[in-house]
N, C-alpha and C positions, 0 to 999 in steps of 0.2 A: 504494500500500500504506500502510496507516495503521500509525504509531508507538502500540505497545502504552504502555498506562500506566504499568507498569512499568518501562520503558526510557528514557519522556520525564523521568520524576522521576528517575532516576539523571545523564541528562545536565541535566539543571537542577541538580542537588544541586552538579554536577563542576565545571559552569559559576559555581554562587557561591561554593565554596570556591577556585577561581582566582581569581576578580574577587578575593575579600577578600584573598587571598593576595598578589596584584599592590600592592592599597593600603596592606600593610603592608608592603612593599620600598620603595613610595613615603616613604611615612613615615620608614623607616630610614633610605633614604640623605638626605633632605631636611636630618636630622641630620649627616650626615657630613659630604657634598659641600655647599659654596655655594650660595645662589641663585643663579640668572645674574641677575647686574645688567649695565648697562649700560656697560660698560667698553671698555679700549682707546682711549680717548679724550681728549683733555684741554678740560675744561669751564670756556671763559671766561665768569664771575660778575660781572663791573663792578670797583666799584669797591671798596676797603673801608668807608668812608666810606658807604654805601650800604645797609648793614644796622646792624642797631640794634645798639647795647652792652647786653653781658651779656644775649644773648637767642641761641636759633637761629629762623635762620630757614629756611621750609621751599620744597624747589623741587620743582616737583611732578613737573614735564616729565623728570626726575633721580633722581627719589624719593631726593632728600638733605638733609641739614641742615648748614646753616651755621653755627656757635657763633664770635658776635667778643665778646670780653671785652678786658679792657684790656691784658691778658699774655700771652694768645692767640687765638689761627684754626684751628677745627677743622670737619673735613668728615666727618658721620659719615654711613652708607648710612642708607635710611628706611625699611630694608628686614629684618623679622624673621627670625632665624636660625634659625628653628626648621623652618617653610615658604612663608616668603616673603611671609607679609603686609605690607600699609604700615604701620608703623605711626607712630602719633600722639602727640603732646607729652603728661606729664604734670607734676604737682606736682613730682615728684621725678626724671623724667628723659623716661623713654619708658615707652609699652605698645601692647601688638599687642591690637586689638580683636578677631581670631580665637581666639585661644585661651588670653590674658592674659598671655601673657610679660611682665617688668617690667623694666626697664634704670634704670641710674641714668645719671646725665649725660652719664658718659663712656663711654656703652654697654657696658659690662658687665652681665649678666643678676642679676635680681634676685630674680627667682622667676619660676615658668611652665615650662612645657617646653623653653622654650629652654636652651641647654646651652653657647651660644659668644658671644661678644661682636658688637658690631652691627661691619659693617665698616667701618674710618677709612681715609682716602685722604690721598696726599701733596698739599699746598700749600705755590703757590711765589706769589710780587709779580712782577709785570712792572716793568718799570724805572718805567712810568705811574702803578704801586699798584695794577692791576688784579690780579685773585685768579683764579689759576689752578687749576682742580681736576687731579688726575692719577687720572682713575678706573682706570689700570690699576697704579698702583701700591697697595699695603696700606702702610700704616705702623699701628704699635703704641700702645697708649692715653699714652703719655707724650711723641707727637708733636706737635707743634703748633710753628704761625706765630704769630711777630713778639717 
């Protein structure tokens, strides 16, 4: 039996106001809820000696950045809070090539739809100097090592 015309364009109409429907709960919560990053784990980094001063560096395998200055060690996620793109160093801190989110150093948002600051993680020294990342813990922008 063939689907009358009628009937096929009302479940096609039904079927893209759900799809759109769905991708705007995605959206929603992507704001609310975290990305899932990669966590529950603790990410040994070398040495500190091993990255450059007054610079982050980026770990891809982690999508995190490393920031050693001479005051401190900070581990910030690479990861945009809006919905989860990589995102990439600029002039002035960070930006998500998706959709322009802008961060300043210490990931805090700077404009863009993002809405929450990037995620920073606890670091600890091994007795050796090695740099430990703690991806399941959060610590707050006025954390940092050494």
């Amino acid at each position: 039996m063939m689907m009358r015309r009628r009937k096929f364009l009302n479940k096609l109409a039904i079927t893209a106001v759900s799809g759109a429907g769905a991708l705007s709960l995605a959206a929603a919560l992507g704001e609310i809820l975290p990305p899932e990053t990669q966590r529950y784990s603790l990410l040994k980094l070398g040495h500190v000696d091993d990255y450059p001063l007054n610079d982050f560096s980026f770990i891809p395998e982690k999508k995190l950045y490393l920031q050693r200055t001479r005051t401190h060690l900070r581990a910030l996620s690479g990861v945009c809070t809006h919905l989860g793109c990589t995102i990439s160093k600029s002039e002035n801190g960070f930006q998500c090539p998706c959709h322009g989110s802008q961060y300043d150093k210490l990931g805090r948002p700077l404009s863009g739809p993002a809405s929450r600051e990037l995620d920073q993680f606890r670091i600890e020294l091994s007795s050796q100097g090695e740099i430990i990342v703690n991806l399941s813990e959060l610590v707050n922008d006025d954390y940092s090592l050494i």
